[in-house]
C-alpha positions as CSV (number, residue, x, y, z in Angstrom):
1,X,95.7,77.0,109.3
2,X,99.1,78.7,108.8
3,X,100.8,75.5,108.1
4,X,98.4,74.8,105.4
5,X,98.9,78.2,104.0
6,X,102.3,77.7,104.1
7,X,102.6,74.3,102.6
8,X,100.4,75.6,99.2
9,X,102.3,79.3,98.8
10,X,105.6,77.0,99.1
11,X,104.2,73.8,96.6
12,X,103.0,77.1,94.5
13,X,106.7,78.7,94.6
14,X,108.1,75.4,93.6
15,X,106.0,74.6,91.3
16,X,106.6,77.9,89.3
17,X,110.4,77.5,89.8
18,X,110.2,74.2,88.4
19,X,108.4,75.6,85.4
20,X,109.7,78.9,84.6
21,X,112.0,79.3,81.2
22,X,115.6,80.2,81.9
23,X,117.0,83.5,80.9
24,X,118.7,81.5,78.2
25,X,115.6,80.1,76.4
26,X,112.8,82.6,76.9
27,X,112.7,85.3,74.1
28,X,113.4,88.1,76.3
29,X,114.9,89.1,79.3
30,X,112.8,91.3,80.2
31,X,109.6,89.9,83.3
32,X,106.2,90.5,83.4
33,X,105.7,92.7,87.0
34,X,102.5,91.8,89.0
35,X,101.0,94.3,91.7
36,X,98.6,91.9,93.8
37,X,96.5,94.3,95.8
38,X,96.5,91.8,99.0
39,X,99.5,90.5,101.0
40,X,101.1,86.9,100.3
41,X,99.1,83.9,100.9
42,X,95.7,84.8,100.0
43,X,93.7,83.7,97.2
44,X,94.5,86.6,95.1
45,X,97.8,86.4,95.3
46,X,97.6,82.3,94.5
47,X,96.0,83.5,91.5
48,X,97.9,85.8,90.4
49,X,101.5,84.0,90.7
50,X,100.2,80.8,88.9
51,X,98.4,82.8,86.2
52,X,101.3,85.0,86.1
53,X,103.6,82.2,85.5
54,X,102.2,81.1,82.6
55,X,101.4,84.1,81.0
56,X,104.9,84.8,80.9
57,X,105.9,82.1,79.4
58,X,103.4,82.7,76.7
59,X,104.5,86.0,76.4
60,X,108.1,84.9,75.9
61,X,109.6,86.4,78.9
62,X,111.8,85.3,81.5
63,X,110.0,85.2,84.8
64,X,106.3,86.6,86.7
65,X,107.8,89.0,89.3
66,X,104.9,89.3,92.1
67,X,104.8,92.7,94.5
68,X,102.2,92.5,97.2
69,X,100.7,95.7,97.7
70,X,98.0,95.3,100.5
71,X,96.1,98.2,102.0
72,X,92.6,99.5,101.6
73,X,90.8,96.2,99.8
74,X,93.6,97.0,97.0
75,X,92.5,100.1,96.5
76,X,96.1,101.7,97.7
77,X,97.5,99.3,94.5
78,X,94.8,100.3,92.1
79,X,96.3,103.8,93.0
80,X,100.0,103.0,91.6
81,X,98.7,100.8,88.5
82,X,96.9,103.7,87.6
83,X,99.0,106.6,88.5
84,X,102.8,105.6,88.4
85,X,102.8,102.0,86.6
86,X,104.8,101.9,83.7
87,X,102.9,101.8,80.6
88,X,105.1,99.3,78.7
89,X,103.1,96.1,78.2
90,X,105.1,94.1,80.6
91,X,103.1,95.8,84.4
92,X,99.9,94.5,85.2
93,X,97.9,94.3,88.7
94,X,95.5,91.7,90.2
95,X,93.3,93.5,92.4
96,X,90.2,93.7,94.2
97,X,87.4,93.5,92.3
98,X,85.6,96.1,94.4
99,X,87.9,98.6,93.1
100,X,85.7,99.0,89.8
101,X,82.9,100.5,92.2
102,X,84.8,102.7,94.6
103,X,84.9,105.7,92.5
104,X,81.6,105.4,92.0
105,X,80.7,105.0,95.6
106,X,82.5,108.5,96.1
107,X,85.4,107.0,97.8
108,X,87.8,109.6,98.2
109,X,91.1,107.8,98.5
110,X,90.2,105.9,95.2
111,X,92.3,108.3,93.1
112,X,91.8,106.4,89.4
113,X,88.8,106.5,86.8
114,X,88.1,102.6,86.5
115,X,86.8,103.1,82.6
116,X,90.3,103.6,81.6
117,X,92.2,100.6,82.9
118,X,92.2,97.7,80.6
119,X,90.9,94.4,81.6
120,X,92.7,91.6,80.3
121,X,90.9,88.5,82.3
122,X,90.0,86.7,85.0
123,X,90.9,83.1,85.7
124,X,87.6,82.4,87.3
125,X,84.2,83.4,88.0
126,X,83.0,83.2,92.0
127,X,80.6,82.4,94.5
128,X,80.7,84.2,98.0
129,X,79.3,83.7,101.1
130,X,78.8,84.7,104.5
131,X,79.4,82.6,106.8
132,X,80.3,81.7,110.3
133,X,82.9,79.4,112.0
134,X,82.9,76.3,114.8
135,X,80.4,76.1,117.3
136,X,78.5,79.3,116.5
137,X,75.3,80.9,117.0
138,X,74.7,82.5,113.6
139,X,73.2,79.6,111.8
140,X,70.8,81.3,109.8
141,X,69.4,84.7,108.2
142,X,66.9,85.1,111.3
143,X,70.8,85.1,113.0
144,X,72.2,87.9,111.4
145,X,69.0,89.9,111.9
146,X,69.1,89.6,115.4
147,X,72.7,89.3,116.4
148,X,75.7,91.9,115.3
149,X,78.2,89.7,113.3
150,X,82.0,90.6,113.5
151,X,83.6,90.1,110.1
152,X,86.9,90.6,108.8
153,X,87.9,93.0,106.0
154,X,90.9,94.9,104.9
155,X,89.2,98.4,104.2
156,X,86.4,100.2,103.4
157,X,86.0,99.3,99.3
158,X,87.1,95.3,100.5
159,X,84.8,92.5,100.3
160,X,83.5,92.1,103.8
161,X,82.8,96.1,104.0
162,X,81.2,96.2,100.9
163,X,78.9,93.1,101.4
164,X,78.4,94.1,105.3
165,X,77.1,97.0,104.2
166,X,74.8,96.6,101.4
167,X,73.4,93.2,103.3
168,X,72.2,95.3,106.2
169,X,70.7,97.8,103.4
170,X,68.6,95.4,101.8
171,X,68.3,92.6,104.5
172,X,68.2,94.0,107.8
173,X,71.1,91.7,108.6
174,X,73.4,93.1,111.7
175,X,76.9,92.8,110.1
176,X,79.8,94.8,111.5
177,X,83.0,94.9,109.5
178,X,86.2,95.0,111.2
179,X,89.1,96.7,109.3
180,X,92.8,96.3,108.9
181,X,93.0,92.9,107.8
182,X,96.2,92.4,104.8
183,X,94.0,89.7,103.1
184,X,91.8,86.6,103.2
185,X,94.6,84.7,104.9
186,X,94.8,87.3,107.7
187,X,91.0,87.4,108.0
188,X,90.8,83.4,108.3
189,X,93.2,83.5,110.5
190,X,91.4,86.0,113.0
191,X,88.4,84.1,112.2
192,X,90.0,80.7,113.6
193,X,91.4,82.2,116.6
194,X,87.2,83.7,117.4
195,X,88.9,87.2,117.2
196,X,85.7,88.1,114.8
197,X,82.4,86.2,114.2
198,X,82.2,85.2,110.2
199,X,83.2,86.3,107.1
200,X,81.4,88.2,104.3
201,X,82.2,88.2,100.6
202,X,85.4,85.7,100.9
203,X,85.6,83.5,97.5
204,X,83.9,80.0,98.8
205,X,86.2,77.6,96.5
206,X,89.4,80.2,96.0
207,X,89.3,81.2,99.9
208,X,87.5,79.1,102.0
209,X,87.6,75.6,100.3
210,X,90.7,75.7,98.6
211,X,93.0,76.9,101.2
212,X,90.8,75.1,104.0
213,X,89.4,71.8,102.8
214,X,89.0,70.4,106.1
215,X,86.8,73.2,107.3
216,X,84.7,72.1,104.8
217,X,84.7,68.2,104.8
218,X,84.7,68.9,108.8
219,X,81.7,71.0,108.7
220,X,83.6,73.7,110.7
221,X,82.4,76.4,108.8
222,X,78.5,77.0,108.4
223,X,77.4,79.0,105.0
224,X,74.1,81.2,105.8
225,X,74.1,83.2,102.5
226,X,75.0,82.6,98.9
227,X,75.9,86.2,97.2
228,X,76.3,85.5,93.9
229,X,74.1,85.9,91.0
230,X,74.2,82.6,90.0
231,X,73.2,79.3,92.1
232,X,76.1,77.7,93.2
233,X,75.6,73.6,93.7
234,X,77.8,73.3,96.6
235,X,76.3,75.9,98.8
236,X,72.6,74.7,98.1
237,X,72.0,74.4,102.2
238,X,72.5,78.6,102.1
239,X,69.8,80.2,100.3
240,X,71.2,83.1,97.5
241,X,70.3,86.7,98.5
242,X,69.1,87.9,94.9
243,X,66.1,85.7,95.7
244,X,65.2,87.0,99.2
245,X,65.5,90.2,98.0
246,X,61.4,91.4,97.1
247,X,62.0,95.1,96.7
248,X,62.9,95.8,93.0
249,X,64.9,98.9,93.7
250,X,66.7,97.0,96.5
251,X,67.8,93.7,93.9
252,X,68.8,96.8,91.0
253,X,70.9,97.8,94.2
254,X,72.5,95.0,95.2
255,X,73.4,93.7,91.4
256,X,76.2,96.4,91.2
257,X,77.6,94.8,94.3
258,X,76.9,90.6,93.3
259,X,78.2,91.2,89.7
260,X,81.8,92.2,90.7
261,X,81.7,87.6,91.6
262,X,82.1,87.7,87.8
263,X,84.9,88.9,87.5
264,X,86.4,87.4,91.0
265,X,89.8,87.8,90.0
266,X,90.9,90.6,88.0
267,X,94.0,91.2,86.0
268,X,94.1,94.6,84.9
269,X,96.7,96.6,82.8
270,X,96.7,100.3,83.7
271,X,95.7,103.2,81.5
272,X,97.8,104.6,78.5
273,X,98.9,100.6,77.4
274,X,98.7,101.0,73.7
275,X,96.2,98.6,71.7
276,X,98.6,96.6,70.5
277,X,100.2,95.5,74.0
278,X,96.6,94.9,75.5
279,X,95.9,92.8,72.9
280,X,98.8,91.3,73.4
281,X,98.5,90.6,77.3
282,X,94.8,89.5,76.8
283,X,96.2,87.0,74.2
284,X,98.9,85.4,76.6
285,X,96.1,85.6,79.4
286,X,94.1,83.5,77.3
287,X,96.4,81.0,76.2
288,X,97.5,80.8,79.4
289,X,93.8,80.0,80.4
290,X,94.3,76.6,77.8
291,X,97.5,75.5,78.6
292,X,97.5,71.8,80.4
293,X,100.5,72.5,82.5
294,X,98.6,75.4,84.1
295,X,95.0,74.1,84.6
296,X,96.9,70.5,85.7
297,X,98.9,72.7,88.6
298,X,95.6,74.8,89.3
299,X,94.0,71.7,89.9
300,X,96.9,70.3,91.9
301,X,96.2,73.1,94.4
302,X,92.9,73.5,94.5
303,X,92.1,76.8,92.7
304,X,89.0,76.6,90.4
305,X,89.4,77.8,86.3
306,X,86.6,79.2,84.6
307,X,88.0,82.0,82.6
308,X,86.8,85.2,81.7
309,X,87.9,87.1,78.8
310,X,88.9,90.8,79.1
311,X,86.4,91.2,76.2
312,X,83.6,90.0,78.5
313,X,84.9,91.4,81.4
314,X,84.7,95.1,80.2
315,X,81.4,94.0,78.5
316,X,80.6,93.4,82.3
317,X,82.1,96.3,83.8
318,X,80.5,98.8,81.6
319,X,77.2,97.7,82.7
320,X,78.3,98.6,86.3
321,X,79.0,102.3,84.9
322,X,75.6,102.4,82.7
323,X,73.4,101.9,86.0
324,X,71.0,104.0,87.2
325,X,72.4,107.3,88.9
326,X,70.1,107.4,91.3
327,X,70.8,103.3,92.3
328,X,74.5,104.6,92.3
329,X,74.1,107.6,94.4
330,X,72.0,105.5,97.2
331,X,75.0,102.6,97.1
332,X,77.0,105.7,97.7
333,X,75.7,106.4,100.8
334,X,75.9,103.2,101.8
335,X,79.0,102.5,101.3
336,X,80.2,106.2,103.5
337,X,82.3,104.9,106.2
């Protein structure tokens, strides 16, 4: 597994070597600085250095400068974009897209008011699932309801908490998350060497199937639940848990968790950014999204492109923060460590 990590984070590096403009020819010296909220390797940080790439280069600047920030499902780089970022147009983050709710969920160490970042895209839209690995004994729902599940997760406000949590809210399911992961890598690492059970809330194509093909044209990975909101074609074996969900008040719950798969990969510019330089950002973002040299190298390396806007993403988001308080203070609870 490491050596197929390592083989797509170096063909990645190359690739955007290859590609960048020189000092020379781009209009500016100046480089667009990335905080990635997960360490190197990951699908996250994937995303971020190849969209990164080429939205410098439609932003005319010299290079995509990438600073891996893991800690606390990004929430520790949500913390910096927010509170110590420059505010020039040129310093974005891609972060965890559980660090829209955290605030909301009471978390204390989430020290940022989500409403006032601006969201300038995401290069794709997701499907997650939990799911177990080789010859294992969780197969099925029925499984998880009668069997604790180890699964990986960098902190509390990270994918597999999150998930772990609300699942055993709303299904009964027995997952346990196990902290102090740096990223998906890390976690599918621990997950190959049976230090923990399954995963819960990876991205299936970003994550699982584009870092691991084999696992998945080896059947060595089982999917037991879908969690988006949408169907997803290539998990149709795993049933989706919006529609074993009966309880009303349980699905209004567990939307505010399944939506945040819309906007799987989020590029965010922090607070204070004047108009003019988000619309800017969002601009290159979306050219960026068009460009055949990018979507030929996504495709190259396996990562999936179907954009969001920041338009729609903060149509999105704002949803999240117009739910029900009293849906919001029960996911609260839930989500105390």
């Amino acid at each position: 597994m490491a050596a197929t990590l390592t083989r797509r984070t170096l063909a990645l590096g190359l690739a955007a070597a290859a590609g960048m403009p020189s000092l020379a020819r781009a209009q500016s010296g100046k480089s667009l600085t990335i905080y990635v909220g997960f360490a190197a390797g990951g699908a996250v940080d994937l995303y971020a250095r190849l969209v990164g790439k080429f939205m410098a280069q439609e932003l005319g600047l010299a290079s995509a400068i990438v600073q891996n920030m893991p800690g606390a499902g990004s929430i520790e780089a949500a913390n910096r974009l927010y509170n110590s970022a420059p505010k020039d147009g040129l310093t974005i983050g891609v972060l965890g897209r559980g660090i829209v709710t955290e605030p909301l969920f009471e978390n204390a160490n989430a020290r940022y008011v989500p409403a006032k970042f601006n969201w300038i895209g995401s290069p794709s839209r997701e499907n997650a699932t939990v799911l177990s690995y080789g010859n294992s004994k969780f197969r099925t729902l029925d499984d998880l309801r009668k069997f604790e599940m180890k699964v990986g997760a960098t902190g509390p406000g990270a994918e597999g908490y999150s998930f772990s949590r609300v699942l055993n809210a709303v299904l009964g399911t027995k997952l346990r998350p196990i902290l102090g992961y740096t990223g998906s890598a890390d976690i599918l690492q621990a997950l190959e060497r049976g230090e923990i059970d399954g995963s819960a809330g990876l991205s299936w194509a970003a994550a699982i199937r584009g870092t691991h093909p084999h696992w998945v044209r080896d059947k060595l990975v089982t999917p037991i639940l879908q969690l988006g909101q949408a169907p997803f074609a290539e998990l149709e074996g795993a049933p989706r848990v919006m529609d074993l969900i009966e309880n009303p008040a349980d699905k209004q719950l567990y939307s505010i968790f399944s939506s945040r798969l819309e906007y799987a990969f989020p590029f965010i510019a922090p607070p204070g950014v004047s108009d003019a330089d988000v619309a800017r950002l969002r601009a290159g973002f979306d050219r960026a999204m068009k460009n055949p040299d990018f979507l030929a190298e996504a495709a190259k390396i396996a990562l999936d492109v179907n954009p969001l806007s920041g338009e729609q993403m903060t149509g999105l988001i704002d949803n999240i923060f117009r739910s029900d308080p009293a849906t919001l203070q029960r996911a609260a609870a839930i989500m105390k460590p």
